[in-house]
C-alpha positions in Angstrom: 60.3 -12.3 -59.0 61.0 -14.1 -62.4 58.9 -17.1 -63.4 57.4 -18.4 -66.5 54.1 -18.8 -67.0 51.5 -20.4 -69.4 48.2 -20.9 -69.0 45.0 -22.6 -71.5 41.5 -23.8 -71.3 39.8 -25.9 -74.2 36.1 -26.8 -74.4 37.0 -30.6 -74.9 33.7 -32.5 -76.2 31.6 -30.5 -73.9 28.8 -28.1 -75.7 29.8 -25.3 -73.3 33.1 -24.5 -71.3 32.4 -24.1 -67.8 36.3 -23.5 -66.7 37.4 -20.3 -65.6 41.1 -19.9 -65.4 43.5 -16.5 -64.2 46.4 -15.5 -62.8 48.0 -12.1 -62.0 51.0 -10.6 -60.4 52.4 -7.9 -58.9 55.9 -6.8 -58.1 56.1 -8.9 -54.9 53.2 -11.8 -55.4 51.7 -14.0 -57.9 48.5 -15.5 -58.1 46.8 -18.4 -60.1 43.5 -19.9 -59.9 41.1 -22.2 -61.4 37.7 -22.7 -61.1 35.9 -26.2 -62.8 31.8 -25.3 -62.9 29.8 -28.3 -61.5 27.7 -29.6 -64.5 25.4 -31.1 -62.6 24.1 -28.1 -61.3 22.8 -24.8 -63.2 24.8 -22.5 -64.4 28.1 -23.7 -63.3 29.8 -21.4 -65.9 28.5 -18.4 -63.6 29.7 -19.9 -60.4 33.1 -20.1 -62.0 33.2 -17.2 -63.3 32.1 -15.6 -59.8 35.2 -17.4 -58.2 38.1 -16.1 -60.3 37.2 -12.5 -60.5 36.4 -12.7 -56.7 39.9 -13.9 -55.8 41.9 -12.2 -58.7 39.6 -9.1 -57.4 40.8 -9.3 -53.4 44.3 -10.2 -55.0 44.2 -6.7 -56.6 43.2 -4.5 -53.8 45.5 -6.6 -51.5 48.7 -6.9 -53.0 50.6 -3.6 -53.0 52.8 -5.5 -53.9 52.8 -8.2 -51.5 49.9 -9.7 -49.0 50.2 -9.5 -45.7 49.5 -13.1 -44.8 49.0 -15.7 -48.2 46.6 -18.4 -46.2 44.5 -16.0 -44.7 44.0 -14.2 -48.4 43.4 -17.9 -49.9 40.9 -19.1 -47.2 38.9 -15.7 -47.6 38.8 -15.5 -51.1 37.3 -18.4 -51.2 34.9 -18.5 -48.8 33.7 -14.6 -50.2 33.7 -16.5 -53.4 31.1 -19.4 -51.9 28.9 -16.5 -50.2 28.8 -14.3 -53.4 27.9 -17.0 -55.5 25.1 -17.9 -53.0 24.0 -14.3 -52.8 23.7 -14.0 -56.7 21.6 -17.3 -56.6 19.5 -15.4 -54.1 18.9 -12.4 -55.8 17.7 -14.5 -59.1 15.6 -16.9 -57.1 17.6 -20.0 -58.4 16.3 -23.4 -57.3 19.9 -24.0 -56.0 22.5 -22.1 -56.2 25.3 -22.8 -58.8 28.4 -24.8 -57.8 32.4 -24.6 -58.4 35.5 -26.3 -57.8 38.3 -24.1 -57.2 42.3 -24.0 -56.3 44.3 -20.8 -55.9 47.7 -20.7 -55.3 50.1 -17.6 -54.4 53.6 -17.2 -54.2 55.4 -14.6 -51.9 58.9 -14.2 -50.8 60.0 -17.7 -52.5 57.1 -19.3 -51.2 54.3 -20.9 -52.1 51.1 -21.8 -50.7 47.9 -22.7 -51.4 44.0 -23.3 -51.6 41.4 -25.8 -53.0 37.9 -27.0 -52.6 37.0 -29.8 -54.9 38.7 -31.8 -56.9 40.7 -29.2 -59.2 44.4 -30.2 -58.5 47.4 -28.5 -57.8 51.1 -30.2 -58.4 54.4 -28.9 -57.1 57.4 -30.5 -58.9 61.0 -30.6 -58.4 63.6 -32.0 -60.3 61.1 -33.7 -62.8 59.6 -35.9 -59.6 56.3 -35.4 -58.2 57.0 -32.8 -54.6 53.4 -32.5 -53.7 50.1 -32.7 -54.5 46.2 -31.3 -53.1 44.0 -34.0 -52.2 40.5 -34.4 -53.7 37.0 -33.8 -51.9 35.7 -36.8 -53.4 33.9 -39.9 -52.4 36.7 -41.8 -54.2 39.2 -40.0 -52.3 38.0 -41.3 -48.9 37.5 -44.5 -50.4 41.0 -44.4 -51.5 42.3 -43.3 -47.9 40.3 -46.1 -45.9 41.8 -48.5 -47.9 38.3 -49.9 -49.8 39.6 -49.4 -53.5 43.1 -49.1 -55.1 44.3 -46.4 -57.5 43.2 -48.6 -60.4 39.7 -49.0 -59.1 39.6 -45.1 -58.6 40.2 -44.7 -62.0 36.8 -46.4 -63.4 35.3 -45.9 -60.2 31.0 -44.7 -61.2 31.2 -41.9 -58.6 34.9 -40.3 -59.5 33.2 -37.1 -60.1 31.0 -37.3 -56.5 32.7 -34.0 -55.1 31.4 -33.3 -51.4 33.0 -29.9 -51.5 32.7 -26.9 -53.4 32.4 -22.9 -53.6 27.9 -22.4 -53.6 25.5 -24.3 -52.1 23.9 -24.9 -48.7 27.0 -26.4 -47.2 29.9 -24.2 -46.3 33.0 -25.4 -48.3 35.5 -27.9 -46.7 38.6 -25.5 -47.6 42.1 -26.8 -47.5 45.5 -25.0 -46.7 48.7 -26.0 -47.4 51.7 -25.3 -45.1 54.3 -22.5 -46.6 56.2 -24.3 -49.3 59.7 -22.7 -49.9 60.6 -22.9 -54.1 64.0 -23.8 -55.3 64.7 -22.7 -58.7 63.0 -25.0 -61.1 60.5 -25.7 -59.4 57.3 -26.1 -61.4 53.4 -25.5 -59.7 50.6 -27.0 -62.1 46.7 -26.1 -61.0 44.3 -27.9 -63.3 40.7 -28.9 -63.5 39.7 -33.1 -63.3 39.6 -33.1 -67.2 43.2 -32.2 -67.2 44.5 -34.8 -64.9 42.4 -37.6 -65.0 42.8 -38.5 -68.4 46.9 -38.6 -68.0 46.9 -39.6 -64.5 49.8 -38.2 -61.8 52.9 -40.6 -64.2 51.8 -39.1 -67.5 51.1 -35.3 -66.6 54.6 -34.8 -64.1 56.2 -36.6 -66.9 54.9 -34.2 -69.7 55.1 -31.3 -67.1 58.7 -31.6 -66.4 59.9 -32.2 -70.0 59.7 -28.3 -71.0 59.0 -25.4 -70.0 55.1 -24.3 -69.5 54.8 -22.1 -73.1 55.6 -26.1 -74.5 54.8 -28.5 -71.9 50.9 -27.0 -71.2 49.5 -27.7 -74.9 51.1 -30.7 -75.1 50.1 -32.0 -71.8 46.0 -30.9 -72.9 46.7 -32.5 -76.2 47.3 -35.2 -74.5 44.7 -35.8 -72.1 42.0 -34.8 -75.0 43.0 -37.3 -77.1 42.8 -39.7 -74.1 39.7 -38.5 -73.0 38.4 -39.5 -76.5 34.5 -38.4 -77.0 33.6 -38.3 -73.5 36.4 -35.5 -72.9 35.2 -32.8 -70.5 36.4 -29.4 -70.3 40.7 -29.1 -69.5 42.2 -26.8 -67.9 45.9 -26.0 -66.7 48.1 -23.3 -65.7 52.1 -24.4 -65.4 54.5 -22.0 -63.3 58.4 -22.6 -63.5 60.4 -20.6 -60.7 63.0 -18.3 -61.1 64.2 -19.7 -64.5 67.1 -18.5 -66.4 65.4 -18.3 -69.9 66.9 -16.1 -73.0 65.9 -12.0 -72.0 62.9 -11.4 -73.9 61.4 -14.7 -74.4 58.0 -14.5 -74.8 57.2 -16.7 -71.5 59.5 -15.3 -69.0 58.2 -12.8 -66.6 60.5 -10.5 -64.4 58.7 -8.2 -62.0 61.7 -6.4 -61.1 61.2 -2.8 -62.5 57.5 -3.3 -62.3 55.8 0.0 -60.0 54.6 -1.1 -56.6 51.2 -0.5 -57.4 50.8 -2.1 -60.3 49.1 -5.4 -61.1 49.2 -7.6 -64.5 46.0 -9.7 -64.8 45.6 -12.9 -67.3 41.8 -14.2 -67.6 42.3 -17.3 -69.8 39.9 -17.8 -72.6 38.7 -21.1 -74.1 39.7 -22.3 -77.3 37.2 -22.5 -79.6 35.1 -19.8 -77.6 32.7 -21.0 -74.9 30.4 -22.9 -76.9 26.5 -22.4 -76.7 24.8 -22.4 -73.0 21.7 -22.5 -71.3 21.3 -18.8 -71.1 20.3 -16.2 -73.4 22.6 -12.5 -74.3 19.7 -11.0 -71.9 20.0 -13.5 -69.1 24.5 -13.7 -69.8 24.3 -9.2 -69.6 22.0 -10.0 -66.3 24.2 -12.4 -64.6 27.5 -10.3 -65.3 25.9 -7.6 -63.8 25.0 -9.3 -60.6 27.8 -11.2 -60.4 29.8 -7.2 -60.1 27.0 -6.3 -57.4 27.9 -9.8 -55.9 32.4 -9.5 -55.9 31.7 -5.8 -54.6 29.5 -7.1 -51.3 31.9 -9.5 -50.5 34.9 -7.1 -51.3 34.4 -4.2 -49.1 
């Protein structure tokens, strides 16, 4: 495989950044995911957190060097994800348990499919236009469908941010899969949290996107939608992807997997600019909860 790859996470005007972004890759299969903590519920850093290293975690024991079936591995990983999450809120007697978005892609074999609960989007573009896109688990989103509101009223629309699906809590997700998506060369995959892409909208961001390639086009797209966002900005994610591109040997943002071992596995855990910010929790209860969140991946890995 040879791709490029970027991928960033930025606190925005939020006090704490409750994104969790990753991606890793072996020889035959690459993975990225995002995960967008629910700020309306407790501790939606943790939930996040849980998310990624559950499915970069399967990803790692699976992929040597390819999975055996990619939509199988996503819908799994996701629903361990939403059980784990639920068990570590059990063992802490939390009121509730804490609440993600999530969507996880993996390409195989020059192919691409993918995963999402929520409203953290994925984009597929080709030749600069707009190939496809995941649909949100919103309010607005079925509002949108039925006809009731246009994409201008969805926008400013008070409950935007009403997601009925997510990874923790007492429902069991609603968890999309996409068909197989073959790649041509080019081709660019985007995940990003709502922060991301709501400020630019689908124009702005495929626009920005497709002008460079993701080492340019990522931190130009978030400076974009931050300055949009203005003081209500909330956290922003994104991870960019361009297939099979025939960048300068050696450039810091191309990735060949060629001569890599089969066994091996890269692994990229974005960290937020600026740091996380302050939370809720204290060292004690942040050494806790990363302890029980390992207890938590390695139930719902075996």
């Amino acid at each position: 495989m040879k791709f490029t790859i970027y991928q960033e996470s930025r606190i925005g005007k939020r006090a704490s950044n409750q994104d969790r972004v990753a991606y890793c890759y072996s020889r035959d299969a690459l993975l990225m995911v995002i995960a967008d903590g629910m700020g309306g519920h407790l501790h939606g850093e943790l939930a996040a957190h849980i998310a990624v290293q559950t499915i970069a975690g399967g990803f790692k024991r699976e992929a040597r060097p390819s999975l055996a079936d990619p939509a199988r591995f996503l819908f799994q990983a996701l629903s361990h994800s939403h059980q784990a999450i639920n068990e570590l809120a059990a063992s802490r007697g939390l009121a509730e348990a804490p609440r993600t978005t999530c969507v996880a892609c993996v390409v195989q074999r020059d192919a691409a499919c993918w995963a999402h609960a929520g409203d953290s989007r994925l984009y597929l573009l080709r030749r600069r236009r707009l190939l496809a896109q995941t649909r949100d688990h919103t309010r607005v989103q079925m509002m949108l469908d039925q006809g009731l509101i246009d994409a201008a009223d969805a926008a400013a629309h008070p409950a935007r941010n009403r997601v009925f699906s997510c990874l923790g809590g007492k429902h069991p997700p609603q968890i999309d899969l996409s068909q197989e998506t073959a790649l041509e060369s080019g081709d660019i995959i985007a995940l990003c949290s709502d922060g991301a892409w709501a400020p630019l909208g689908n124009d702005l961001l495929v626009h920005t996107l497709a002008d460079s390639n993701p080492m340019h086009s990522v931190p130009r797209a978030l400076d974009l939608a931050g300055a949009r966002a203005g003081e209500n900005g909330d956290n922003l994610s994104l991870i960019a992807m361009q297939w099979d591109v025939g960048h300068a040997a050696g450039a810091p943002s191309n990735v060949s997997t060629l001569t890599m071992p089969l066994d091996a596995i890269n692994t990229e855990l974005g960290e937020a600019g600026g740091g996380h910010g302050p939370t809720d929790l204290s060292e004690d209860d942040i050494e806790r909860a990363i302890s029980e969140i390992r207890t938590a991946i390695q139930k719902f890995s075996d």
